[in-house]
N, C-alpha and C positions, 0 to 999 in steps of 0.2 A: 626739233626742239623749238624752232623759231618760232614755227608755223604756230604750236599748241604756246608760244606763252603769246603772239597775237590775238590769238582765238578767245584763250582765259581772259585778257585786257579789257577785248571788245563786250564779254559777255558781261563783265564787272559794271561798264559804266552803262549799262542795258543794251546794247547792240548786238542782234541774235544774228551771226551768222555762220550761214551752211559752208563744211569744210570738205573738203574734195568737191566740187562743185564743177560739172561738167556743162556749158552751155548748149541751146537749141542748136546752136550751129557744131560744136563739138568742140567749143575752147574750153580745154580743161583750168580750174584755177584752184587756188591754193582755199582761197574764203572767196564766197559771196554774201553780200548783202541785199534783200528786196527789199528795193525802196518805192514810191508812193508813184514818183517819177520817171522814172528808171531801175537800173541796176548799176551797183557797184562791185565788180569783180579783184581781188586782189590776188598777185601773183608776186612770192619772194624766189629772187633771184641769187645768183651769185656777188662777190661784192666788188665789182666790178661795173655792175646797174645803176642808171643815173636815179638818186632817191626816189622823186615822185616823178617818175614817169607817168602825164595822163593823156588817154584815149579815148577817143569814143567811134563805136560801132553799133551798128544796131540796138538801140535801146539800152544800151550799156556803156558805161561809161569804166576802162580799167586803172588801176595804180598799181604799178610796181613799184617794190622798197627791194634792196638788197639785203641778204639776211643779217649783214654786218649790222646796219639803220635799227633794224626791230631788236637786236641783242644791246647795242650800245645806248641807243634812246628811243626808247619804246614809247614812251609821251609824245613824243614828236609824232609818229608815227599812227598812233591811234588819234592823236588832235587832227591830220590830216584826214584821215579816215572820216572821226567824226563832223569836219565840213565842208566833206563831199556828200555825205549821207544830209545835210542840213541842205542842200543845194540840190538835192533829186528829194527835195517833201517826205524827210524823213521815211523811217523803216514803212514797208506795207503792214496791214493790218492784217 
């Protein structure tokens, strides 16, 4: 439930990302986004997850939100989203 009202949020404010998204290396994630930069991988956790947890590995950069974050304040959650995605040069073309 979480996952799809993330995914509906991001596609409203134009942010096309791929859902079950498994990377070259084999990290499965909840959404990706290709961006121009990089990648941004997003995985919802239990609620127990520190909100934005960020990483970076290989050309990717991940956020974890706990699903509680995306049910409770879902603006917050896609504002982080979107400037991470402004910070890897916007979506790919």
């Amino acid at each position: 439930e979480e996952r799809e009202l993330l995914w509906t949020a991001l596609k409203e404010r134009g942010l096309r990302a791929e859902r079950q998204y498994e990377t070259q290396k084999g990290v499965p994630l909840d959404l990706a986004l290709l961006c121009a930069l990089g990648n941004l991988g997003i995985t919802l956790g239990d609620a127990g997850a520190e909100q934005r947890t960020l990483r970076e590995r290989s050309g990717w950069r991940y956020l974890a939100f706990p699903e509680s974050a995306v049910k409770e304040d879902l603006a917050t959650a896609v504002q982080t989203i979107e400037k991470e995605v402004e910070r890897l040069g916007g979506l790919a073309a």
